[in-house]
NUKOLFI-827035 format. One line per 5 residues: number of its first residue (from 1); for each residue x, y, z of N, C-alpha, C. Coordinates in pm, whole numbers. Atoms other than C-alpha are relative to their C-alpha. Layout:
BEGIN
NUM> X:Y:Z:X:Y:Z:X:Y:Z; ...
This chain:
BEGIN
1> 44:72:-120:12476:13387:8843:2:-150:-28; 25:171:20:12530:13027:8872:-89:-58:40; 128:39:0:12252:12786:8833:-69:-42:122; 65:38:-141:12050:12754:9127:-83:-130:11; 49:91:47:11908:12395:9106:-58:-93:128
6> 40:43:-138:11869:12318:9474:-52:78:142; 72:-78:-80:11613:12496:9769:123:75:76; -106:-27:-62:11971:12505:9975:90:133:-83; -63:-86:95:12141:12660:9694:-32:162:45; 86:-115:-17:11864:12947:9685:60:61:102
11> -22:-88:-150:11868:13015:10062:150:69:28; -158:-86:-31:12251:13043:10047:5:99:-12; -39:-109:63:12264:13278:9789:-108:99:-10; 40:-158:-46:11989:13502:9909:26:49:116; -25:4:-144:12186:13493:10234:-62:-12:85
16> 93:24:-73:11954:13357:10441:50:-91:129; -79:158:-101:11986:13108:10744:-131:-31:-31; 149:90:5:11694:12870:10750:31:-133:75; 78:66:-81:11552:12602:10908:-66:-143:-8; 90:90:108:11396:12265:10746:-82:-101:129
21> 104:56:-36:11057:12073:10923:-67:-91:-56; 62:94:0:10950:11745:10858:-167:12:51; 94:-33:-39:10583:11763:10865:-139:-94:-87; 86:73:27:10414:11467:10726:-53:-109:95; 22:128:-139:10417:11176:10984:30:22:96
26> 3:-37:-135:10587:11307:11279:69:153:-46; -80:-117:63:10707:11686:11306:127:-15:30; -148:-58:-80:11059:11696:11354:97:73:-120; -97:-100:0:11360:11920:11310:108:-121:-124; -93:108:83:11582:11765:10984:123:133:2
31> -170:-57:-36:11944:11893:11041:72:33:-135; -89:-92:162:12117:12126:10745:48:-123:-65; -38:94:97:12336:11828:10630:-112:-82:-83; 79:79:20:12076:11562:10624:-77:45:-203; 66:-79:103:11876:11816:10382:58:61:-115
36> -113:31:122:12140:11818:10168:-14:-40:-71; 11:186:81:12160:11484:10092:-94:28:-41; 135:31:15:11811:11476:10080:-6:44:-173; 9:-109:129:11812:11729:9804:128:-23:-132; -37:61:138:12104:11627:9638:26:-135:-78
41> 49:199:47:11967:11264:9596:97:-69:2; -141:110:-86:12241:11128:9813:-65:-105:81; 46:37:-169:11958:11014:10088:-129:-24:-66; 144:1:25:11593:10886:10016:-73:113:167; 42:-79:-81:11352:11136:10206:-73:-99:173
46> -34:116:-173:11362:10967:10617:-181:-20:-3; 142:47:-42:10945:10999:10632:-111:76:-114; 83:18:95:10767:10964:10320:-144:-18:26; 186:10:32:10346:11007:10266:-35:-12:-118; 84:-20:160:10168:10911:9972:92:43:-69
51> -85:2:135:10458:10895:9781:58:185:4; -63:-120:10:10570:11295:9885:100:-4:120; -37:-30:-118:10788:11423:10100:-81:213:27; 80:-126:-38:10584:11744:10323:116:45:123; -93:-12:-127:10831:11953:10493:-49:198:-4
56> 30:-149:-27:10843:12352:10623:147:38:-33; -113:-80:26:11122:12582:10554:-6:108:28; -49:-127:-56:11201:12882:10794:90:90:-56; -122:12:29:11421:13080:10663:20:162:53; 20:-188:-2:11514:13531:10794:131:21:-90
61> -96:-78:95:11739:13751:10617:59:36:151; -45:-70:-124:11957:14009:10872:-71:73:13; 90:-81:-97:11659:14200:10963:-99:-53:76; 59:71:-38:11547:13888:11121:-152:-18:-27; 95:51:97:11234:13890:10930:-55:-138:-50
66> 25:115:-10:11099:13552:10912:-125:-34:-103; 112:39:125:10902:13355:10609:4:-150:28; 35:162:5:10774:13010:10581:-50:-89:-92; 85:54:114:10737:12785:10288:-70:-138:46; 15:97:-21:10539:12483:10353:-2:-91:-153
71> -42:63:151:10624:12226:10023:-28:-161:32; -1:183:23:10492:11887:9933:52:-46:-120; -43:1:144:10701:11788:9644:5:-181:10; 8:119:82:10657:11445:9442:160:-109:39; -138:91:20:10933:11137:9540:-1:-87:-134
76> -15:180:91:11061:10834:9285:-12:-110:66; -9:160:-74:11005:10462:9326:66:18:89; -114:48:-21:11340:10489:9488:1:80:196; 19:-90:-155:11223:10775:9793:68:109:-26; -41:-116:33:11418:11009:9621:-79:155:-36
81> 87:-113:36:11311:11369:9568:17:24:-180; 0:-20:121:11200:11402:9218:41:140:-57; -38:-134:11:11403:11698:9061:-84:96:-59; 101:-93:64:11153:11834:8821:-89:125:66; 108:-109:-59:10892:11957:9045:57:95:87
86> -123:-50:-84:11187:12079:9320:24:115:-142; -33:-120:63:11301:12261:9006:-85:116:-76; 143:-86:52:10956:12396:8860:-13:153:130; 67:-81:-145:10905:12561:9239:102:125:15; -118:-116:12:11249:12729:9256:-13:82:-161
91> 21:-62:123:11178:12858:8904:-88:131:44; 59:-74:-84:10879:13030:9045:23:90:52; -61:-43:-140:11045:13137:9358:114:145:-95; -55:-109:17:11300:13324:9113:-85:112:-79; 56:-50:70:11068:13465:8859:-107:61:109
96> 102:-82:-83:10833:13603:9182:89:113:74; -68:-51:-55:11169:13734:9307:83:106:-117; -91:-6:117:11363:13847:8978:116:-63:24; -174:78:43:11723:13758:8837:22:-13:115; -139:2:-121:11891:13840:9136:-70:-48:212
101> 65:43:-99:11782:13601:9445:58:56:126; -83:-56:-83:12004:13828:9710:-70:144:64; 26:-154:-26:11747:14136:9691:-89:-55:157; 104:-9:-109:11520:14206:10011:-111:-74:-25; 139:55:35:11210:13992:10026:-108:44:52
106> 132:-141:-69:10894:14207:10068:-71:-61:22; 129:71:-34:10567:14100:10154:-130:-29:-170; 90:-11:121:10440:14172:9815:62:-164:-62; -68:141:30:10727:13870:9734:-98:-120:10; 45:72:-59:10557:13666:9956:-147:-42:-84
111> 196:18:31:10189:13728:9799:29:-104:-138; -48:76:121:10362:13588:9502:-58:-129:-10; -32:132:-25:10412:13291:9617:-110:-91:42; 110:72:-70:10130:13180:9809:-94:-87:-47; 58:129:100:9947:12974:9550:61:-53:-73
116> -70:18:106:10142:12781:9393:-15:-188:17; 76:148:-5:10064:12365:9293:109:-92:105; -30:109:-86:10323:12227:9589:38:56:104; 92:-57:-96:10189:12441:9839:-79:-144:97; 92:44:-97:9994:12254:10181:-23:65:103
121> 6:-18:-146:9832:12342:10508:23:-93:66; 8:78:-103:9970:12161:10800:-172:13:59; 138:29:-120:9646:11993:11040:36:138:81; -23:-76:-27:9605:12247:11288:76:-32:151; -91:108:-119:9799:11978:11569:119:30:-31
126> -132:-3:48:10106:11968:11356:47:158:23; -14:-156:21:10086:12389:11286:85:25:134; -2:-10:-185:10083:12430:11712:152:-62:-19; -97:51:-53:10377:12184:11751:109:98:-120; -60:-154:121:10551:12383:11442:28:83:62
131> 4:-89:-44:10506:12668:11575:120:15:122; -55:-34:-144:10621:12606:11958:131:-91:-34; -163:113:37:10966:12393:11772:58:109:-54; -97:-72:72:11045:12693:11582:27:120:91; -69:-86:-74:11048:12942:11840:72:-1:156
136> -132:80:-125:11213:12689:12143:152:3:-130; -115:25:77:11476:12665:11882:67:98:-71; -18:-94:-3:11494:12997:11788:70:103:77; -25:-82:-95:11521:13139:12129:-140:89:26; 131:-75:-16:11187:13267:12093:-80:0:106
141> 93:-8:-86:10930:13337:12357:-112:-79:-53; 118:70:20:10635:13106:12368:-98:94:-33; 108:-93:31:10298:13251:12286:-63:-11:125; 67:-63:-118:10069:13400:12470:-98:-110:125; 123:117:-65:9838:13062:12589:126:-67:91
146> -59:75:-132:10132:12909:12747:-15:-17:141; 40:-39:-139:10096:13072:13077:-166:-63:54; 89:76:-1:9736:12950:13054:14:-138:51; -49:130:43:9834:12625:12942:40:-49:145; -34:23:-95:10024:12593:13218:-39:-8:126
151> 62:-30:-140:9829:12676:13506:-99:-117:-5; 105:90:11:9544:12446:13360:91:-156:45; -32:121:-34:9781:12159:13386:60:-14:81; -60:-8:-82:9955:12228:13667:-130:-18:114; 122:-26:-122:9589:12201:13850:-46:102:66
156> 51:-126:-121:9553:12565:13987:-135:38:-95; 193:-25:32:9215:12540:13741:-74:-110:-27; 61:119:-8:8942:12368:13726:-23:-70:-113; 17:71:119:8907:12087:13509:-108:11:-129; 66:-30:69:8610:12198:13372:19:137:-112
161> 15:-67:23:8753:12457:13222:90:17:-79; -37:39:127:8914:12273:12930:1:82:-111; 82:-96:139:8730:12508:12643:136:137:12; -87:-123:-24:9001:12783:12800:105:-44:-78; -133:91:0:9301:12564:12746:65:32:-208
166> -17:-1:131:9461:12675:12396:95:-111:-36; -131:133:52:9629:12402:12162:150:52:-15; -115:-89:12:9907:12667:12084:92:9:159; -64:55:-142:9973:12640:12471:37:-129:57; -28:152:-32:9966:12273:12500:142:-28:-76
171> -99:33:69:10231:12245:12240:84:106:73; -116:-50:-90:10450:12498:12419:35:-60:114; -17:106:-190:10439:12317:12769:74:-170:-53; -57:144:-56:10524:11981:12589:104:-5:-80; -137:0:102:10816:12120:12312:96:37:150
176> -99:-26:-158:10961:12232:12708:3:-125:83; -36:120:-115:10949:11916:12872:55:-22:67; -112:50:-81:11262:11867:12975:33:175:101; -58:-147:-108:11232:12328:13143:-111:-37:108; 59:-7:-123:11148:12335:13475:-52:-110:58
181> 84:139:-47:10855:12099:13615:-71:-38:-87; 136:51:114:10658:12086:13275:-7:-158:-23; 30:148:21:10743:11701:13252:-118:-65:111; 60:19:-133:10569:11662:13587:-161:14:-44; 165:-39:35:10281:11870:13481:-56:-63:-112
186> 59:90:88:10223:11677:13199:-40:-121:54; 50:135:-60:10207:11352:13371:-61:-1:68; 85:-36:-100:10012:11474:13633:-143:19:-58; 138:-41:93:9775:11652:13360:-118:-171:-64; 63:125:75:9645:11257:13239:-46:-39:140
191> 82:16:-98:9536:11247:13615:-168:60:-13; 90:-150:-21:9346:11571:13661:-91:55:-99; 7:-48:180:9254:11684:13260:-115:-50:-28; 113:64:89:8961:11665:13067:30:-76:-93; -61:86:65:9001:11395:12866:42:89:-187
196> -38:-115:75:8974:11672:12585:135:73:7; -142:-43:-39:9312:11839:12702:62:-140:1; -119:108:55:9460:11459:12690:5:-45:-128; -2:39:135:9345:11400:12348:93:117:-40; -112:-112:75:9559:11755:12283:145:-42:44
201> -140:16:-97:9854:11671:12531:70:-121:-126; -48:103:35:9881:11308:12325:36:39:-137; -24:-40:131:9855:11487:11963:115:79:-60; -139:-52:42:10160:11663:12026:85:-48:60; -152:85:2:10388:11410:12205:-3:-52:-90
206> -47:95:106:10339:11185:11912:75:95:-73; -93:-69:126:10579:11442:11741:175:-29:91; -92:-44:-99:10802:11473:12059:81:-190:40; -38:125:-16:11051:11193:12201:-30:27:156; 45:24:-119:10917:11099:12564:50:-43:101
211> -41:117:-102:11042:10953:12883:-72:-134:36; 73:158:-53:10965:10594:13028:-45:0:98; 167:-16:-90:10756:10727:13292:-108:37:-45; 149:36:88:10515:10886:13097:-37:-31:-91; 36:69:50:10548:10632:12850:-105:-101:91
216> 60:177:-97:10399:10347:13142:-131:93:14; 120:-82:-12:10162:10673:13237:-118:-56:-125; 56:-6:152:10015:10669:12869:-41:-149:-6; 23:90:4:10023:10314:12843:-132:-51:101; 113:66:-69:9809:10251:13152:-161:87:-62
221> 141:-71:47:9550:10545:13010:-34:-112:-141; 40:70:138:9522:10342:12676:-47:-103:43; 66:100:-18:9463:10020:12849:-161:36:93; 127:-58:-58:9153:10202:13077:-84:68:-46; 41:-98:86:9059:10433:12819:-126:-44:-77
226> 124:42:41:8704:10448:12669:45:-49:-156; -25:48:87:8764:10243:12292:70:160:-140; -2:-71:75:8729:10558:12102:125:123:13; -151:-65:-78:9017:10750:12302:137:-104:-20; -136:82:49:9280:10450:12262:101:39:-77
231> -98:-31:119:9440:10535:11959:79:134:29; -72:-130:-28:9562:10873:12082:68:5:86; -126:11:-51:9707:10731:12349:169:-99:-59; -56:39:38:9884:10505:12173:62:90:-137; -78:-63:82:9985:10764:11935:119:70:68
236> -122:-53:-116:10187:10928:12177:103:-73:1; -125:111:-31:10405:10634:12230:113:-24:-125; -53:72:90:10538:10675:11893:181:58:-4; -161:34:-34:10911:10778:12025:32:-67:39; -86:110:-62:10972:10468:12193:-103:-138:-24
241> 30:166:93:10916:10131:11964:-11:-83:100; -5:89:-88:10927:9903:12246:-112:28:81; 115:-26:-111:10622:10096:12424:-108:-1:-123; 108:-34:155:10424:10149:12041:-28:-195:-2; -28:139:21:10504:9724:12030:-104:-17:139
246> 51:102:-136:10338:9655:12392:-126:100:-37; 109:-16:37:10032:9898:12232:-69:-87:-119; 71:70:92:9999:9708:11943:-21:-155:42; 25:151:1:10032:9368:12067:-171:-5:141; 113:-58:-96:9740:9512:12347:-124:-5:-66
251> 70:10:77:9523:9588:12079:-90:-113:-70; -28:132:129:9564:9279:11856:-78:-94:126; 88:105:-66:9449:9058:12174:-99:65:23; 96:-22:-19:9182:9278:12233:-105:-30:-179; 78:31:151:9084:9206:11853:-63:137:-48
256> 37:-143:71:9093:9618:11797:124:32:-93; -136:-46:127:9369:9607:11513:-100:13:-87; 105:-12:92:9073:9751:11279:76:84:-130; -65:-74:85:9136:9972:10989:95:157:54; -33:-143:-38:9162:10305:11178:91:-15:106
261> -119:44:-54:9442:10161:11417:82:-73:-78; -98:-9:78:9640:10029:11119:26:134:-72; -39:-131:62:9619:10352:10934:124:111:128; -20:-65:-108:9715:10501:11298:196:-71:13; -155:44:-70:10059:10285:11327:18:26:-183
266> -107:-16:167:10129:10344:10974:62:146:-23; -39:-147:2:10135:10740:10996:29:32:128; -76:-46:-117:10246:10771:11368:146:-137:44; -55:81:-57:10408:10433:11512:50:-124:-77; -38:112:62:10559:10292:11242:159:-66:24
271> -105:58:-93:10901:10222:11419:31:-121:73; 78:176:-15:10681:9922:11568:55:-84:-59; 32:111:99:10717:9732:11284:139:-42:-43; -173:93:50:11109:9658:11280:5:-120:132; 12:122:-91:11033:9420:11546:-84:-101:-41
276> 54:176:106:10961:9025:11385:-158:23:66; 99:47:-38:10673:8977:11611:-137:107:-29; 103:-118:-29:10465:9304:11629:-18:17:-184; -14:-25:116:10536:9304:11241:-106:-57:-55; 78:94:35:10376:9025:11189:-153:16:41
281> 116:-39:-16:10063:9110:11386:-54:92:-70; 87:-147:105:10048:9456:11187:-81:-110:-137; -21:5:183:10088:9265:10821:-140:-118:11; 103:52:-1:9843:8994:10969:-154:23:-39; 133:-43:38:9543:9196:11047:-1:91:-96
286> -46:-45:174:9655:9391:10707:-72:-52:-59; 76:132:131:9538:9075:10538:-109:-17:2; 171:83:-5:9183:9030:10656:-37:167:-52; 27:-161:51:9142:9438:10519:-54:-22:-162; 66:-28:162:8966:9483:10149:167:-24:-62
291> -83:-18:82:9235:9414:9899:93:154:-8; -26:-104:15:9250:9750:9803:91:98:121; -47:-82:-93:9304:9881:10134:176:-32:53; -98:95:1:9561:9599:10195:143:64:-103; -57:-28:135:9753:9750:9868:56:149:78
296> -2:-164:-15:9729:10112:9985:92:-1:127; -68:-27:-112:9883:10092:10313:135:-51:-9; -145:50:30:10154:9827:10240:110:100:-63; -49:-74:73:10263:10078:9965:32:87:70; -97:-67:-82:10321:10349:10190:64:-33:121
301> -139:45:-45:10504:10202:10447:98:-76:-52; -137:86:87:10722:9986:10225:101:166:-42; -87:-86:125:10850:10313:10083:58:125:172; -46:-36:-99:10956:10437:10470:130:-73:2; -118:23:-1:11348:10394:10471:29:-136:116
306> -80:64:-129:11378:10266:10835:-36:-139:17; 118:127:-76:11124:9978:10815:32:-99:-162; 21:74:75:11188:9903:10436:43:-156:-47; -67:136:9:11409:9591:10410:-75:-120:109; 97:58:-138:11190:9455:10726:-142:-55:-108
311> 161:76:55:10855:9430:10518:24:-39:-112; -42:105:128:11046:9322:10178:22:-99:58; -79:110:-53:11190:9029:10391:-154:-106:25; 155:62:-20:10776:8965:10506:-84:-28:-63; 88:58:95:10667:8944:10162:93:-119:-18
316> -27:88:38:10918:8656:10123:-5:-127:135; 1:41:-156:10850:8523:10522:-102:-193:-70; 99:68:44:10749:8177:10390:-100:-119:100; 90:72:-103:10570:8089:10750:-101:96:-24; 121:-122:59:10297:8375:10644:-79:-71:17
321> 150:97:-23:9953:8249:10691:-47:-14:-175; 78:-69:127:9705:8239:10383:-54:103:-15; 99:-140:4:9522:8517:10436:142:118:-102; -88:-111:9:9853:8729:10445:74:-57:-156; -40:44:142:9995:8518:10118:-98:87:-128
326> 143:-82:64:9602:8623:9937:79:139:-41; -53:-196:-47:9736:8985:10076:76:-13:-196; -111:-68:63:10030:8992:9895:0:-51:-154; -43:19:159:9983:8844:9545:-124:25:-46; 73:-103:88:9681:9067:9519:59:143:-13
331> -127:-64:-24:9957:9286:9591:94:18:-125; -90:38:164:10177:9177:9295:-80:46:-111; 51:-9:129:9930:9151:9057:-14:146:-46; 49:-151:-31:9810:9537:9124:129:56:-79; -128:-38:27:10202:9613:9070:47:-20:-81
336> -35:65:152:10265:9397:8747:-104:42:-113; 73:-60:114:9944:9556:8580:62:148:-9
């Protein structure tokens, strides 16, 4: 048997089809090639956390049988996937399976597996949208709350009667957006809705890409919205940078760019931040943050592909204030010890 040294590899050669899920910052669907690269350290990983990349892996045999690994494995400086631990896991994976990775995979397989050190649980927001991505994409039937789901936001119940409303249904109604009238009923639902059902509705577009109506929708709830609700609408907005940019610069004059709305555009709406101006407001109120904290956040978005050459360019920006200078060469120093 030739050496199996890559997750892809595996799946081939236990004939499998599979599936791969992004599932650290936003959920989405990463496309067979991509995950390739990824894997054969052609590609730094597209949405890095704390220095991992956290993704899912679907994968059935031909008795359509269906398994799911969820894997947080270790990157390099560089965003690359570090091979070691990638190859520790597949080690595992064969030694729970024996020699030959092609046999049937039982459930006893499975029990194998289930503890093992790069193992996570998705939140139970992400799980839901998971869930209702793998079986729209499947061909699968929604679950059972949809129909619910649906009726609640469509208005034929009463608002009070939120507590019914499952999250597993919310995420089916908004991975369908574009079937039937569900876009409608969604935008309608930020009328009608307990604000409880919009804090769910908003927790799973921020995975989803949105239209520019109920981007302006969303937008006007965030600017009316009680302080403590804000951020969720503005999480939502994080498919379209140009609507995440007119939340943050919203914010920033209201003088609510605090810690828990930078953490918030760093793990949802960081797309924001390839635009000069909105950049600058993030990295600003960055600077008036504890050192430490200042350190911690920079570090993981610097190490986000799409944004990285953007905030290297802002540690050398030499109109920077002082504050944000302070920032950054307590920054250095941290990095040179």
């Amino acid at each position: 048997m030739t050496d199996i040294t890559t997750l892809t590899q595996f799946l081939n050669a236990a004939n499998t089809q599979f599936e791969v899920y992004e599932l650290g910052r936003r959920v989405q669907h990463i496309a067979p090639l991509a995950f390739s690269q990824i894997e054969q350290l052609a590609t730094p990983y597209p949405a890095p956390i704390q220095g991992h990349a956290q993704f899912a892996i679907v994968f059935w045999d031909a008795t359509e049988q269906y398994y799911i690994w969820f894997l947080k494995l270790p990157l390099d400086e560089r965003g690359l996937l570090s091979p070691a631990p990638r190859t520790q896991f597949i080690r595992m994976v064969l030694e729970a399976l024996g020699s030959d990775p092609t046999q049937p995979m039982s459930e006893a397989d499975q029990d194998k597996l289930a503890n093992h050190p790069f193992a996570f649980k998705p939140a139970a927001e992400k799980l839901a949208l998971f869930n209702a991505l793998v079986k729209k994409q499947l061909a699968k039937p929604a679950s059972p709350q949809y129909e619910f789901a649906y009726q609640y936001l469509s208005g034929q119940m009463e608002s009070d009667r939120w507590q019914d409303v499952g999250l597993q249904g919310i995420a089916d109604i908004c991975v369908r957006a574009d079937e039937l009238d569900h876009q409608q009923q969604i935008e309608n639902a930020f009328q009608h809705s307990a604000i409880e059902v919009q804090i769910a509705l908003c927790q799973q577009l921020e995975h989803l890409n949105i239209h520019a109506d109920l981007a302006e929708r969303l937008l006007e709830k965030l600017y009316q919205s009680a302080p403590e609700h804000k951020l969720y609408f503005m999480r939502a907005l994080a498919s379209l940078p140009q609507y995440s940019q007119r939340a943050i610069q919203y914010l920033a004059q209201q003088d609510n760019l605090n810690d828990e709305a930078l953490i918030t555009i760093a793990a949802r709406n960081w797309t924001a931040l390839k635009d000069d101006q909105t950049r600058t407001l993030y990295l600003e109120a960055l600077a008036k943050q504890e050192q430490h904290f200042f350190n911690q956040i920079f570090a993981d978005i610097v190490a986000i592909p799409a944004i990285r050459p953007e905030l290297l360019m802002a540690l050398r920006n030499p109109d920077r204030s002082p504050a944000l200078s302070a920032a950054i060469g307590g920054l250095f120093k941290v990095t040179k010890a």
